[in-house]
N, C-alpha and C positions, 0 to 999 in steps of 0.2 A: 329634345327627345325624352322619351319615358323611359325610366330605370325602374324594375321591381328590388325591392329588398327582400334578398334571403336572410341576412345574416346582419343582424345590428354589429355595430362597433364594442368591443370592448368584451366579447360572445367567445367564448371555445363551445360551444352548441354548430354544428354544422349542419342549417338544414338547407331541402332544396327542393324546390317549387315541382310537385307531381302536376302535370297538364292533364291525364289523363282523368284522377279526381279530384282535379280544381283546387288543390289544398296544398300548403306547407305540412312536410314531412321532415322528422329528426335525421339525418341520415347517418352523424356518426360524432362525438366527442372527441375534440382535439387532445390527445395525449400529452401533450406537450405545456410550457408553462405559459408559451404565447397564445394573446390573444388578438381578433382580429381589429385594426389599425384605425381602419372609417365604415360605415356600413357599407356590404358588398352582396350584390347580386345580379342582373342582367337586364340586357337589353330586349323586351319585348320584339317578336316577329324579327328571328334574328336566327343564324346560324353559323358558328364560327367551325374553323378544323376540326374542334375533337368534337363534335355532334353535338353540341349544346350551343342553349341560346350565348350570343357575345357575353362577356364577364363585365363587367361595370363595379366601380369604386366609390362612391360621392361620401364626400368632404361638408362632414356635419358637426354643429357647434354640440348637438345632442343627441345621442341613439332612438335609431327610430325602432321598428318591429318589423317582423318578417310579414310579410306583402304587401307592403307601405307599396304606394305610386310613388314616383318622386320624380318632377320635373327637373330635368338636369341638363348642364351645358357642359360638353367633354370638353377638358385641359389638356390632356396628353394622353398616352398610352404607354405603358410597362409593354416591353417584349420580355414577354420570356417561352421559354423551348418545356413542356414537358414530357417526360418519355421519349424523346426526340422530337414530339406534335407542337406545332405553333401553336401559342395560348396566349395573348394577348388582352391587358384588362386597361377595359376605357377607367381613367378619372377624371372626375367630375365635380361638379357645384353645381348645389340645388339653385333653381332661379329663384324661386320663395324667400330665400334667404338676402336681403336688401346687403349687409353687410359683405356678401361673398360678391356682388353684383359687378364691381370691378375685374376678377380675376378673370383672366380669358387665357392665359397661358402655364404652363408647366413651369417656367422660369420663376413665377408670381409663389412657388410654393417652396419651403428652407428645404433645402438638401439633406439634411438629417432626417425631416419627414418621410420623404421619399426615399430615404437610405430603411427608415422604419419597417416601410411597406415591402419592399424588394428583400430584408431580412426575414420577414415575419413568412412570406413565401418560401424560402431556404429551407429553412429550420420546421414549420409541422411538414411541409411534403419530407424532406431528405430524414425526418423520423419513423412517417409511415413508409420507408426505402423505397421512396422513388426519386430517381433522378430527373433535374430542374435544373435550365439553365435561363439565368439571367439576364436577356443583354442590351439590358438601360432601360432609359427611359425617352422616349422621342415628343416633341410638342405638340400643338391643336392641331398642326398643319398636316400630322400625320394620321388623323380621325378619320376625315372622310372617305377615305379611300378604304379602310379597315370597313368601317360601317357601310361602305355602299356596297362590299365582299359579301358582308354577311347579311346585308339583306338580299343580294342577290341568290343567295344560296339558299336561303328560305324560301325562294318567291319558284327556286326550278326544280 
């Protein structure tokens, strides 16, 4: 599947893809002293709960730039609740990447990483006082079923 990058890894810059004119837009600076974990942005033709494209995560040896394409194979999914709305973020491994080409599971990535990501979520939303809730992380098995939600939801 294709992932757009909004937001390179290692970025308190928050931008986000206007469709309307075609272009990355700044939308706002992370307050906070966290920055973001892997590069993050979405799943083209895609529509998740809160009315944006699905959120997508891909796991890079090196930051890319905001509207990178990036062929990706999803590992898992972060559930997490915001404002009480289901928000769900695909991660992933670019296929380009020969090294990554093994990983096909959530299990394949350290626990601390992934404890990384699910903090780094906590801590800038619960600064900008919004409530976020967490609850795990689930494996590849639980992809498709997310992604065929939301592309059904873009396509009606």
């Amino acid at each position: 599947m294709n992932l757009v990058v909004e937001i390179p890894a290692g970025s308190r810059n928050k931008y986000e893809y206007y469709a309307e004119a075609g272009v990355m837009a700044l939308d706002r600076v992370l307050h906070s002293s966290v920055r973001y974990p892997f590069d993050y942005g979405f799943i083209p033709n895609t529509l998740a709960e809160d009315g944006a494209p699905l959120d997508a995560m891909v796991i890079m040896e090196e930051p890319t730039f905001a509207g990178c394409l990036i062929a990706a194979r999803p590992i898992g999914v972060l559930d997490m609740h915001d404002a009480g709305a289901y928000d769900g973020k695909l991660l992933c491994v670019p296929v380009a990447d020969p090294r990554q080409k093994s990983i096909c599971s959530i299990k394949q990535i350290a626990e601390n990483q992934l404890e990384d990501v699910a903090e780094f979520f906590r801590t800038y939303k619960s600064l900008e006082g919004r409530v976020i809730v967490i609850d795990g992380w689930r494996d590849s098995d639980a992809v498709e079923e997310l992604l065929c939600q939301c592309i059904s939801a873009f396509n009606t």
